[in-house]
Each structure stands twice: as C-alpha cells, then as structure tokens.
PADO-457288 format. One record per atom (N, C-alpha, C): residue number from 0; residue in three letters; x, y, z. Coordinates in steps of 0.2 Angstrom, whole numbers, plus 5000, padded with zeros to 4 digits. Layout:
PADO-457288
[NUM,'ALA',[X,Y,Z]]
...
end
This chain:
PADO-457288
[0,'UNK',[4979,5069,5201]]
[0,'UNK',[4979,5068,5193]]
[0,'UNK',[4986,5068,5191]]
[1,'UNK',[4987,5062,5188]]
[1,'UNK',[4994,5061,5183]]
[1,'UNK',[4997,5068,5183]]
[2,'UNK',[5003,5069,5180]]
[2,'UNK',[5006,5075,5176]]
[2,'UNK',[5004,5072,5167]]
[3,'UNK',[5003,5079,5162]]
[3,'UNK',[4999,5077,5155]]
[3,'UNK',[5004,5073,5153]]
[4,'UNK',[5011,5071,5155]]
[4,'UNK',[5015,5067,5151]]
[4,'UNK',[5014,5061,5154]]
[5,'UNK',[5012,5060,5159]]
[5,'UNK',[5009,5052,5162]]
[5,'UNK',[5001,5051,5160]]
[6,'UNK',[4998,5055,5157]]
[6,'UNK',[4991,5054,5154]]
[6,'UNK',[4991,5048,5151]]
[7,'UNK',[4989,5043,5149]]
[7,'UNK',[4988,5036,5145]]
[7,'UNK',[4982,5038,5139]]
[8,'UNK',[4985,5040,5134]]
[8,'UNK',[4982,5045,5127]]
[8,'UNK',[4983,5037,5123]]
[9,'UNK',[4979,5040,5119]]
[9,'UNK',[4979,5033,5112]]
[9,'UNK',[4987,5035,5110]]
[10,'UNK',[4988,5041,5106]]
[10,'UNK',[4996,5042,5106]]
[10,'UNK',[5001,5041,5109]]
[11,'UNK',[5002,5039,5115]]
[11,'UNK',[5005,5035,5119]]
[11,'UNK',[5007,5028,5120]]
[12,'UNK',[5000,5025,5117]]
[12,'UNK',[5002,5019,5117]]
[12,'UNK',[5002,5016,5111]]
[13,'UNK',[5002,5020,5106]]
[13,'UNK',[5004,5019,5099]]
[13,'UNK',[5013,5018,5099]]
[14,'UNK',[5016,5024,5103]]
[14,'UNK',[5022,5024,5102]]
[14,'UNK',[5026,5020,5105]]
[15,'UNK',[5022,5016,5112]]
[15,'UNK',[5026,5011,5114]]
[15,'UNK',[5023,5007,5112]]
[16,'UNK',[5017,5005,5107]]
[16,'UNK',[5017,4999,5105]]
[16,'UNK',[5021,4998,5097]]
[17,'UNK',[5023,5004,5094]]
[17,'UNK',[5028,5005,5089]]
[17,'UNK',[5036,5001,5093]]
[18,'UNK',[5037,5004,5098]]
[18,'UNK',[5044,5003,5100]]
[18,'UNK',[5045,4995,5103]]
[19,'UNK',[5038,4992,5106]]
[19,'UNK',[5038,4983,5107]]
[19,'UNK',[5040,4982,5102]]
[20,'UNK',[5036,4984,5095]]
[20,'UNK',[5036,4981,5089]]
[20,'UNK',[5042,4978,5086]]
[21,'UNK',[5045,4984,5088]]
[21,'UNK',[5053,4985,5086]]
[21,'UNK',[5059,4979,5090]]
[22,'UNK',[5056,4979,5096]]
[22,'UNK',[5060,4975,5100]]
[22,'UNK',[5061,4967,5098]]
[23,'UNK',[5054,4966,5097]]
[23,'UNK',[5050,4960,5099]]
[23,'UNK',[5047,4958,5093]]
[24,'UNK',[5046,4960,5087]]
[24,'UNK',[5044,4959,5081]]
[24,'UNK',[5037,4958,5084]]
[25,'UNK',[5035,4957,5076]]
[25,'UNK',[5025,4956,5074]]
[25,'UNK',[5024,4949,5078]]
[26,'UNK',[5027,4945,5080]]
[26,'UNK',[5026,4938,5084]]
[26,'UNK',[5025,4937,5090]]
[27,'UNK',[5030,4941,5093]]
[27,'UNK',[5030,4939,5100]]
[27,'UNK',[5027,4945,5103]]
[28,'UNK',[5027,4950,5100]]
[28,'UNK',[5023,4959,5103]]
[28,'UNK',[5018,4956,5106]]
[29,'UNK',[5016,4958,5113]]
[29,'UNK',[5010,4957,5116]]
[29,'UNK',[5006,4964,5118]]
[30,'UNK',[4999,4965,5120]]
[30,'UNK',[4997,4970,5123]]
[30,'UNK',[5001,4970,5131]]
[31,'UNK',[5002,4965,5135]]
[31,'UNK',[5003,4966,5139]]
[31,'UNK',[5010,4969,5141]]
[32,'UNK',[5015,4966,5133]]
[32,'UNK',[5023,4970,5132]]
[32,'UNK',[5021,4975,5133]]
[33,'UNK',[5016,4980,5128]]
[33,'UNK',[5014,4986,5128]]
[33,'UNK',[5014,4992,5135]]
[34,'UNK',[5007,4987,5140]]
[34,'UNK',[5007,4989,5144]]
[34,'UNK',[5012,4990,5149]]
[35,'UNK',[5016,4985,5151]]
[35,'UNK',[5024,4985,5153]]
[35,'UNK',[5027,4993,5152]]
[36,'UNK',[5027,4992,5145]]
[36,'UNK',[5032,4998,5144]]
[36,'UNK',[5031,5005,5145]]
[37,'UNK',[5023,5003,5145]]
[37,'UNK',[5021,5011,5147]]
[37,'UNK',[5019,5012,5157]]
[38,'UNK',[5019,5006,5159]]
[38,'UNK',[5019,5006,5166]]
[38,'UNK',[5010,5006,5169]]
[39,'UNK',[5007,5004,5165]]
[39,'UNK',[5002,5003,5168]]
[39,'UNK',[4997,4994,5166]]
[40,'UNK',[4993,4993,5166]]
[40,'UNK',[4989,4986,5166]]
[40,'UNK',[4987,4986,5157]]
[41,'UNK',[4987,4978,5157]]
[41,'UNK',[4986,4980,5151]]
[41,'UNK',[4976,4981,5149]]
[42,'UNK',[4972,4981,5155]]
[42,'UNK',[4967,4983,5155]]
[42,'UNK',[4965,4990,5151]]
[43,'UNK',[4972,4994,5155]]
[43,'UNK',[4971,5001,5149]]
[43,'UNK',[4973,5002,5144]]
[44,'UNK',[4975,4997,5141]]
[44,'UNK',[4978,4999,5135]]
[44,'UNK',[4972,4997,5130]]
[45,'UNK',[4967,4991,5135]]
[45,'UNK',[4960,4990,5130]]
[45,'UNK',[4955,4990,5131]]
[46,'UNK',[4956,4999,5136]]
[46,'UNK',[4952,5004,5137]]
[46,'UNK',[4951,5009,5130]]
[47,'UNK',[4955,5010,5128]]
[47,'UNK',[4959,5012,5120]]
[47,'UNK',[4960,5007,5116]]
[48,'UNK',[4962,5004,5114]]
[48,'UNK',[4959,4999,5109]]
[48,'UNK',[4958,4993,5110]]
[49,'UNK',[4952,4991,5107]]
[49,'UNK',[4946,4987,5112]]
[49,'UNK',[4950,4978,5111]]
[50,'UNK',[4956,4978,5106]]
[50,'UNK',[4957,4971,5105]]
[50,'UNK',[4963,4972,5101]]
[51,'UNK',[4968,4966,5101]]
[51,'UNK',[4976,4967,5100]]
[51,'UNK',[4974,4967,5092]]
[52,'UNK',[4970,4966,5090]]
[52,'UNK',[4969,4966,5081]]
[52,'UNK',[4970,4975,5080]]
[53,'UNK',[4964,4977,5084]]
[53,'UNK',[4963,4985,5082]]
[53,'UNK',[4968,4989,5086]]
[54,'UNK',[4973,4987,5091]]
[54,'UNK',[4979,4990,5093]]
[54,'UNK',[4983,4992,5086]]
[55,'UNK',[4984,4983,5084]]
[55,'UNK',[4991,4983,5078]]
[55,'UNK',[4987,4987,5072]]
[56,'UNK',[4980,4987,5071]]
[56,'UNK',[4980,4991,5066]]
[56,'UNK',[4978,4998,5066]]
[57,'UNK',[4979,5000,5072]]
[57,'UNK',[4981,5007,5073]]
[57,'UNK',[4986,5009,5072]]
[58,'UNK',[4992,5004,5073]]
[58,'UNK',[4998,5009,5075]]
[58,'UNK',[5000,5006,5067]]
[59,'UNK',[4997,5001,5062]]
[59,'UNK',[4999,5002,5054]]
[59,'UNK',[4996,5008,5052]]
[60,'UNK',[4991,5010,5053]]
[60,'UNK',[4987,5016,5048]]
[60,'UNK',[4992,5022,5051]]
[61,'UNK',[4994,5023,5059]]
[61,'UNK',[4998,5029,5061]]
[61,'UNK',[5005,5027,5055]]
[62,'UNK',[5008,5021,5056]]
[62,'UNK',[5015,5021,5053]]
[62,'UNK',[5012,5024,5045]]
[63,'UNK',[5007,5021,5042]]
[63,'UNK',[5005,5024,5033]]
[63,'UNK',[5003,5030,5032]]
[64,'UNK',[5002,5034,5038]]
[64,'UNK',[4999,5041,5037]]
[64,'UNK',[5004,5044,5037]]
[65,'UNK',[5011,5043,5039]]
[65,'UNK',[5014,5047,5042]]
[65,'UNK',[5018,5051,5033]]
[66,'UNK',[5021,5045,5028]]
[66,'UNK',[5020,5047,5023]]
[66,'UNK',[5015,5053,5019]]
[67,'UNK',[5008,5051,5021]]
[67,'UNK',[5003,5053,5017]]
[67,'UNK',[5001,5060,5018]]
[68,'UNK',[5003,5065,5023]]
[68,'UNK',[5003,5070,5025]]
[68,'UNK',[5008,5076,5021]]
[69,'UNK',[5012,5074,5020]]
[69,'UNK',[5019,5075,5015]]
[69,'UNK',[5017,5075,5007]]
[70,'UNK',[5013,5070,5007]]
[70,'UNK',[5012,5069,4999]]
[70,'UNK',[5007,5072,4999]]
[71,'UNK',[5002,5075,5003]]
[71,'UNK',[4998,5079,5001]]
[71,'UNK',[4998,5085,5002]]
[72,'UNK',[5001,5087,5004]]
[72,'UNK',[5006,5093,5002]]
[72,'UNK',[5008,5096,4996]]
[73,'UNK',[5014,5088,4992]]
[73,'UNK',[5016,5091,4986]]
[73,'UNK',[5010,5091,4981]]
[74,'UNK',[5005,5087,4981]]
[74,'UNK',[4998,5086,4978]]
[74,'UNK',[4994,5092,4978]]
[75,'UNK',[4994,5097,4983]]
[75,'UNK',[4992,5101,4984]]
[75,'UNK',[4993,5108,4983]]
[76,'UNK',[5000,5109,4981]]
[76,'UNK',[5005,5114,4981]]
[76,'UNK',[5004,5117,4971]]
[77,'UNK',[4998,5122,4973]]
[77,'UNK',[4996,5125,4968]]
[77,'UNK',[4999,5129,4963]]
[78,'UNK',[5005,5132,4967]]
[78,'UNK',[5009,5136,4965]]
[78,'UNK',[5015,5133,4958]]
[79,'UNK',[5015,5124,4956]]
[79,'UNK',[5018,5121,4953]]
[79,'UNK',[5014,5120,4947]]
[80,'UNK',[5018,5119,4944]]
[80,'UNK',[5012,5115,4937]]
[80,'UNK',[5010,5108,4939]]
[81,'UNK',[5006,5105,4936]]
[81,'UNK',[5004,5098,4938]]
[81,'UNK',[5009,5094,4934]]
[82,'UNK',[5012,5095,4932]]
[82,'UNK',[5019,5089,4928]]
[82,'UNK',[5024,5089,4931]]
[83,'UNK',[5026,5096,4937]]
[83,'UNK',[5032,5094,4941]]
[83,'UNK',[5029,5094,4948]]
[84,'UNK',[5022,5096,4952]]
[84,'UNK',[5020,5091,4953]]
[84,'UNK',[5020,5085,4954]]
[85,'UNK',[5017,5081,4949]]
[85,'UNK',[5017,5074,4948]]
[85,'UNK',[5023,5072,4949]]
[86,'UNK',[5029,5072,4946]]
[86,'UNK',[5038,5070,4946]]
[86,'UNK',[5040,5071,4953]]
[87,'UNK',[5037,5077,4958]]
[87,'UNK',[5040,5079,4964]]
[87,'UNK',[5035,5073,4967]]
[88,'UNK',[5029,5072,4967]]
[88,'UNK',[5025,5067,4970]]
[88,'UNK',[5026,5061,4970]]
[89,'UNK',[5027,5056,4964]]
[89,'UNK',[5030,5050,4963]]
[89,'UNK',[5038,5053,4967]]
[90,'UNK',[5043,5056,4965]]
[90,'UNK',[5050,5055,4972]]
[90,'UNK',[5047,5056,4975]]
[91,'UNK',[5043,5057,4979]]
[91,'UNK',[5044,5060,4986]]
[91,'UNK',[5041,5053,4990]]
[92,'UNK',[5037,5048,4985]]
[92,'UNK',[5034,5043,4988]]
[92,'UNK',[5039,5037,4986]]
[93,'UNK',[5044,5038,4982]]
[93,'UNK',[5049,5033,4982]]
[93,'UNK',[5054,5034,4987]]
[94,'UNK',[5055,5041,4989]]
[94,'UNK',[5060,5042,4994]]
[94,'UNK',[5058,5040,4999]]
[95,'UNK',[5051,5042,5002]]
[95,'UNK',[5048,5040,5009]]
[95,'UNK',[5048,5034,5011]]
[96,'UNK',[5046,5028,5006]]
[96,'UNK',[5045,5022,5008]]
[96,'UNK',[5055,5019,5007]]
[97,'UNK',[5058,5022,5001]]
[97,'UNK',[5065,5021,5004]]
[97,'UNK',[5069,5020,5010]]
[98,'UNK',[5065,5029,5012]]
[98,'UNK',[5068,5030,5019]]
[98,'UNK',[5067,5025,5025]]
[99,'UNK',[5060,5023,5025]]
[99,'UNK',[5056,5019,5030]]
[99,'UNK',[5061,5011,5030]]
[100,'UNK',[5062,5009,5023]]
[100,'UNK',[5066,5002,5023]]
[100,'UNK',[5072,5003,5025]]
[101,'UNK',[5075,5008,5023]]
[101,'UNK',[5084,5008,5024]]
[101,'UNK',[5087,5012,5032]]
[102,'UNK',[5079,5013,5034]]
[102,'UNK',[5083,5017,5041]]
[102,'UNK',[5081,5015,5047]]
[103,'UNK',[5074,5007,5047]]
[103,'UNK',[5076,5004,5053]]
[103,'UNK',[5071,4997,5047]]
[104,'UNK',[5076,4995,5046]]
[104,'UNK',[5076,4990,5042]]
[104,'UNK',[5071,4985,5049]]
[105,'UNK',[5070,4983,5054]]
[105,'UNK',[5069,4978,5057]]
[105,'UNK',[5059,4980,5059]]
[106,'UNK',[5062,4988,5061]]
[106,'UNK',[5052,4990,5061]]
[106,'UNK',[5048,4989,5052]]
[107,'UNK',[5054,4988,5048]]
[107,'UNK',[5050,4990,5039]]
[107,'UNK',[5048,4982,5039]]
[108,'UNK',[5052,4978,5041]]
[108,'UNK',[5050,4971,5041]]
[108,'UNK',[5044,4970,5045]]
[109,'UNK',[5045,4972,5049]]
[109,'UNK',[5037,4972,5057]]
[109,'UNK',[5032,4972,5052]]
[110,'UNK',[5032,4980,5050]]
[110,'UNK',[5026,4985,5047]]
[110,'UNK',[5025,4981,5039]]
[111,'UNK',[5028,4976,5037]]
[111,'UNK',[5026,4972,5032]]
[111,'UNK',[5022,4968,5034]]
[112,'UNK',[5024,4964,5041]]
[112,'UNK',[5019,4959,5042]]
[112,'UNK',[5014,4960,5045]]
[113,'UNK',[5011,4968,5047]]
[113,'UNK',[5007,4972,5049]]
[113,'UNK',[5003,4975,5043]]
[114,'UNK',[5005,4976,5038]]
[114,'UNK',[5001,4979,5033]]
[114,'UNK',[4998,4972,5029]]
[115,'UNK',[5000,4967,5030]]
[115,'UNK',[4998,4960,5029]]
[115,'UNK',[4992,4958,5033]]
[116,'UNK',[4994,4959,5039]]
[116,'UNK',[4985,4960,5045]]
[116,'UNK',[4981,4962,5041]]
[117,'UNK',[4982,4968,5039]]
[117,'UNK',[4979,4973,5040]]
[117,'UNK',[4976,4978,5031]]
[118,'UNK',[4974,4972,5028]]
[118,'UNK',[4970,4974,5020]]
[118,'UNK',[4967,4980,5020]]
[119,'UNK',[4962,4980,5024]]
[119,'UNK',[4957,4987,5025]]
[119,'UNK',[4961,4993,5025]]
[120,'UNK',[4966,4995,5032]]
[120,'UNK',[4970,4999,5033]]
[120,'UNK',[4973,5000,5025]]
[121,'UNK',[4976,4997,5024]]
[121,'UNK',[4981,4996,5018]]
[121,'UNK',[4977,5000,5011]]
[122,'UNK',[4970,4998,5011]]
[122,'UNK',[4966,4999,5006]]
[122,'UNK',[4963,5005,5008]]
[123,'UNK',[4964,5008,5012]]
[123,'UNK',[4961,5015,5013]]
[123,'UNK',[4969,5019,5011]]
[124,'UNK',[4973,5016,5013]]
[124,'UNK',[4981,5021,5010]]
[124,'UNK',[4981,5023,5006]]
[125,'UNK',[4981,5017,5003]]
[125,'UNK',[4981,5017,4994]]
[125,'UNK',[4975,5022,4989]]
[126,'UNK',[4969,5020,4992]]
[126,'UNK',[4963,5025,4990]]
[126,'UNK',[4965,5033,4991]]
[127,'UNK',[4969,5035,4997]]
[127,'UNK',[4971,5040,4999]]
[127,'UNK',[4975,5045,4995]]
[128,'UNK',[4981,5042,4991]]
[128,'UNK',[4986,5041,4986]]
[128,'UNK',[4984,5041,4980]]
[129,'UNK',[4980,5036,4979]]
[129,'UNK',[4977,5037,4974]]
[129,'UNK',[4972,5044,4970]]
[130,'UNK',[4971,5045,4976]]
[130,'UNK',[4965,5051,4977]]
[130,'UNK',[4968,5059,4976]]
[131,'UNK',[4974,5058,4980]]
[131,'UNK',[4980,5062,4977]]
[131,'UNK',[4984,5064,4970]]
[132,'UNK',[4983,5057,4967]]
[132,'UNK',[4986,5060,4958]]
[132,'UNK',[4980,5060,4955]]
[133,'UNK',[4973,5058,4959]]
[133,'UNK',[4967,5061,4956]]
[133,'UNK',[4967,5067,4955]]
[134,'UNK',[4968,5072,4960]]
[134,'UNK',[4968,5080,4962]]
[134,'UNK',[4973,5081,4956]]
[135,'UNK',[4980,5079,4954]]
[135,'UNK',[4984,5082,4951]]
[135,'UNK',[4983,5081,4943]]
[136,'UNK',[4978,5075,4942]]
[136,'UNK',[4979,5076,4935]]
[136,'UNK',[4972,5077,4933]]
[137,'UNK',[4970,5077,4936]]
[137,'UNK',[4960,5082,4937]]
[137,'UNK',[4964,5091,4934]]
[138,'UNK',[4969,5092,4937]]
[138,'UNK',[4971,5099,4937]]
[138,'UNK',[4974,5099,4928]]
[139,'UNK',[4978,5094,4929]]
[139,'UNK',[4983,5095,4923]]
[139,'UNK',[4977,5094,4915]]
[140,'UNK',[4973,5088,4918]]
[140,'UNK',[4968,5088,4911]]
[140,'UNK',[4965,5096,4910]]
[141,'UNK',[4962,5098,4914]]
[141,'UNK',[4960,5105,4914]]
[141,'UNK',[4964,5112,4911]]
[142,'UNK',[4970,5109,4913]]
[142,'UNK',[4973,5116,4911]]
[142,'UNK',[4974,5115,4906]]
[143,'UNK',[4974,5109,4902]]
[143,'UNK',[4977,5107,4895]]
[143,'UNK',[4984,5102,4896]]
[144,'UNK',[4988,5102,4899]]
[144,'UNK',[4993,5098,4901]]
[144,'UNK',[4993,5091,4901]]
[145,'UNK',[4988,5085,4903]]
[145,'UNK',[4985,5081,4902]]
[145,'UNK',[4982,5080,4898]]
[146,'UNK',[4983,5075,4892]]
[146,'UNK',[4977,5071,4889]]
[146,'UNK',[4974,5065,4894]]
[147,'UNK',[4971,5065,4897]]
[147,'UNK',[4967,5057,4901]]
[147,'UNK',[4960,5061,4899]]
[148,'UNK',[4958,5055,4901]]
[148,'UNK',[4948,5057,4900]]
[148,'UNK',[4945,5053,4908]]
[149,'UNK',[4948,5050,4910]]
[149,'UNK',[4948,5049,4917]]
[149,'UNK',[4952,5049,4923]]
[150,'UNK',[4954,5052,4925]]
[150,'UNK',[4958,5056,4929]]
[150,'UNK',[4960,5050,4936]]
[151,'UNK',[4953,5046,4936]]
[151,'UNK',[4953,5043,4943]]
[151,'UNK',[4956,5037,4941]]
[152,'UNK',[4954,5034,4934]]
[152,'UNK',[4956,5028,4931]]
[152,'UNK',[4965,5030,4931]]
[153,'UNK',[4967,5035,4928]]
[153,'UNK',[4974,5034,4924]]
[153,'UNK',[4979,5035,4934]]
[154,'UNK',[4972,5038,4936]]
[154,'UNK',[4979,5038,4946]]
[154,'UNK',[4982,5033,4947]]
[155,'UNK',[4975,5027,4947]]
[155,'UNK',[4977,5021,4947]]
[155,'UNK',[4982,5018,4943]]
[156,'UNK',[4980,5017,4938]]
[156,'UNK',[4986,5014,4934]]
[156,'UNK',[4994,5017,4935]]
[157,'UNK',[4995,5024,4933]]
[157,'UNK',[5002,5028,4937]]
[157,'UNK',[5004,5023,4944]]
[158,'UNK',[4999,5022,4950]]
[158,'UNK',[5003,5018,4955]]
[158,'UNK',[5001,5013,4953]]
[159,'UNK',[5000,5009,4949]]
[159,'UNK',[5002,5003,4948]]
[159,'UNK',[5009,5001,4943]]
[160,'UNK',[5009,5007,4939]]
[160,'UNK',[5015,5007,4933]]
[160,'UNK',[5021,5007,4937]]
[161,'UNK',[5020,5012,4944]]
[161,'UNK',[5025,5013,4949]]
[161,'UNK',[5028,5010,4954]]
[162,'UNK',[5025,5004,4955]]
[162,'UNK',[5023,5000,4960]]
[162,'UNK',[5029,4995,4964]]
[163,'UNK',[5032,4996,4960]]
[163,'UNK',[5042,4996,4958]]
[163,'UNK',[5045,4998,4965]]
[164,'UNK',[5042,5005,4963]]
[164,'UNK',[5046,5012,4968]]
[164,'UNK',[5042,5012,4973]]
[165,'UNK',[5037,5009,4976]]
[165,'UNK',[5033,5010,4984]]
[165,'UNK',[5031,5005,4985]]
[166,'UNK',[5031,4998,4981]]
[166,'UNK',[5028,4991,4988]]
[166,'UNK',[5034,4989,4988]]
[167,'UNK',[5031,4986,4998]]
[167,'UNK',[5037,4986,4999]]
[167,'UNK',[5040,4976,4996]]
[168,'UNK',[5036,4975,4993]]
[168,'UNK',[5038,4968,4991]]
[168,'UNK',[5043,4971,4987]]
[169,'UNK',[5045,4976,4983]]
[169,'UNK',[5051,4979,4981]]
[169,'UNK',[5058,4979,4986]]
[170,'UNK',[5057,4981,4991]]
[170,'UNK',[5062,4985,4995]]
[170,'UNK',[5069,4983,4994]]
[171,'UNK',[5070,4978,4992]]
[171,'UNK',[5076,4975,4993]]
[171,'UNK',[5079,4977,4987]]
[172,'UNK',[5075,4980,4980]]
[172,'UNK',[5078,4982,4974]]
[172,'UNK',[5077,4989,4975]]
[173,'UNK',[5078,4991,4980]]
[173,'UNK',[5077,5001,4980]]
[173,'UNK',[5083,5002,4984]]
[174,'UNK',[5089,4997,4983]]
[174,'UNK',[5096,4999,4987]]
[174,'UNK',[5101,4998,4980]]
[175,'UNK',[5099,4994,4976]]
[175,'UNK',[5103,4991,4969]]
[175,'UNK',[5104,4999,4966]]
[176,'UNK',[5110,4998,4961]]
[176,'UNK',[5112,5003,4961]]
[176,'UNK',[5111,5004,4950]]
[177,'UNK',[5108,5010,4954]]
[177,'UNK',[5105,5012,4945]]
[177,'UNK',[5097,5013,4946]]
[178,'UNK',[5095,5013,4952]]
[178,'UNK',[5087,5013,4954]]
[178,'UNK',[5083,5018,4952]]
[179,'UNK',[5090,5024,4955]]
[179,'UNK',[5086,5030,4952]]
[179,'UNK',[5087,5033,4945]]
[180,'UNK',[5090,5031,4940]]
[180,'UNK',[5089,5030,4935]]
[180,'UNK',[5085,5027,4930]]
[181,'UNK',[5083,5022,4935]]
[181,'UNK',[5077,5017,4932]]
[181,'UNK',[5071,5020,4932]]
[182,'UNK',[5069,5024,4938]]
[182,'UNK',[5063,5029,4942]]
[182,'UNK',[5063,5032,4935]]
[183,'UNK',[5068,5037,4937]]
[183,'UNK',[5069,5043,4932]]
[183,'UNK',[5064,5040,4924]]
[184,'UNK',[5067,5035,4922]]
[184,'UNK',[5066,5034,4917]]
[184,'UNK',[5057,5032,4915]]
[185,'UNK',[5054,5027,4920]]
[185,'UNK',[5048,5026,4922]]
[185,'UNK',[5043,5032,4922]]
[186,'UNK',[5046,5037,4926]]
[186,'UNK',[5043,5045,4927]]
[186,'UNK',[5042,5047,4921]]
[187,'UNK',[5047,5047,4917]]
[187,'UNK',[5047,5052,4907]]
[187,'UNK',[5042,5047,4905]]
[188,'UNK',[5043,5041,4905]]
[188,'UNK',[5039,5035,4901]]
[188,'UNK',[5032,5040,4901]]
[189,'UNK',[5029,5039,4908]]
[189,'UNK',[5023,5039,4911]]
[189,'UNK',[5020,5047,4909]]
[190,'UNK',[5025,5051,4910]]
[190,'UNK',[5023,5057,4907]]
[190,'UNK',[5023,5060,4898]]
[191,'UNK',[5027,5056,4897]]
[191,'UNK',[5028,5057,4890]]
[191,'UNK',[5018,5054,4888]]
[192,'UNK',[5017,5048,4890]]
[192,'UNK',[5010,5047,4889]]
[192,'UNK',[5004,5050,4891]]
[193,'UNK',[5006,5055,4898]]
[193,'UNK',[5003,5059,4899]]
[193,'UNK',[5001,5065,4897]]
[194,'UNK',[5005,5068,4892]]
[194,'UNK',[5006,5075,4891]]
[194,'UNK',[5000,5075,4883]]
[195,'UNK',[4996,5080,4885]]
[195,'UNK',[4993,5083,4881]]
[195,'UNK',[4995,5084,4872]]
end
C-alpha cells in the first residue's frame, strides 16, 4: 500500500490540476497533464472525476469555496451588529477576490475562463453569498436595524449594487487608485438605505 501522501485523493488531484492550470492555461491543460504531474495514468484521475468537464468544474467550485468559508464567518459572527457585519462582509469579499486577481494574476485569468464553463458552479456561489446577506439582514430587520420587508430580495440587489467590487469582469478597476474610496462610499450609500 502507497504511503497516505502517495494516496491519489480527489484533493490531490485538484491541486495538481489547479497547478497545470497555472502553467498551461484553460487551453492547453489536459487530464493527461494532470496525470503526469501527479505520476500516475490518466485513467485515475477518471476514476475520480468521470470526465475533463467535471474535473474543471471541480477545481472552480474548490477555487470559489475557498472565499466562501471566510465570509461565512463574518456572516455569522453574532457577537457584531448586523450593520458592521454587513460593512465587514462586503470588504471582506472585495478584498478576497482582490487578493485572488492581484496575487497570481495568470491562475485569476484561468479561473475566469473556468467560471465561464462552469454557470451552474457559479450559480450555486453566488446563491451561497447570496444566502449570507440573507442571514445578516433577516437579523438586522429583526432587531430593528433594517427596514427591508424582504431580506432575500434586498441580498440580491446589495450584490448586485456591489458587483463593481467582486466580478471579476471588474478586476482591472480594483487596482485604480481611489477604489477604496469609491467602496467606501457605495457601502454608506447602501446602508444609509438600509438603515431603519
């Protein structure tokens, strides 16, 4: 039996099909790259995912979760009001996907043309997200903090008001300078309309 570091885990081969991706872009990545890198056939890699579609959109749902764990967090961090919740929530999803563009600019281009695959994947994110400023202003209408009268309608519209600061068809304006000024300002807007 292998040693558990030579095990061939779905997790494994997400990472080296994250690191093809990187090398090789969304074009030329193959399962068989994959395989390669991890040192076995590429028969086992579609042992584990049954077809190079459901490979790639594996390793986008892994890349979009990795944000979504964090932000449910500040979503869920009771001990805050829901108005500086909400303010820590939207940064914390403008930095995230900042960090993602500006720190391997060549994987944020890949994982563009991968979330382009991959609508469903995408559309479950964003429901996720979504579902997150649902919690926060479900709380906030409750305690009196909020006026909305639908909590799930008004999520929606906030990531869309916001949509500036997290899609990446933006990313190239989230390096311009005066951006987080502009946030800032979007954030009051939005809470000012929010607020009870």
């Amino acid at each position: 039996m292998p040693p558990p570091s030579q095990i061939l885990t779905a997790e494994r081969i997400l990472e080296a099909t994250e690191e093809v991706l990187r090398r090789h872009g969304p074009a030329k990545a193959t399962v068989v790259d994959v395989a390669r890198a991890l040192g076995v056939s590429h028969g086992s890699v579609y042992r584990h995912f049954g077809t190079k579609a459901a490979l790639r959109e594996a390793v986008t749902k892994r890349w979009l979760d990795r944000a979504t764990g964090a932000l449910a967090a500040v979503a869920d961090a009771t001990d805050r009001d829901p108005e500086t919740r909400l303010r820590d929530w939207l940064a914390a999803l403008f930095e995230a996907k900042r960090r993602k563009a500006g720190d391997d600019p060549e994987l944020f281009a890949t994982y563009s043309v991968l979330t382009d695959e991959n609508g469903g994947v995408v559309g479950e994110h964003i429901a996720e997200l979504t579902g997150q400023l649902t919690r926060i202003l479900q709380e906030g209408a409750g305690s009196g903090v909020f006026a909305v009268d639908d909590p799930a309608a008004s999520a929606r519209a906030l990531f869309q008001a916001t949509a500036r600061f997290h899609d990446p068809g933006y990313a190239r304006e989230w390096k311009q300078p005066g951006v987080e000024r502009e946030f800032e300002a979007v954030v009051e807007l939005l809470l000012r309309g929010l607020r009870a």
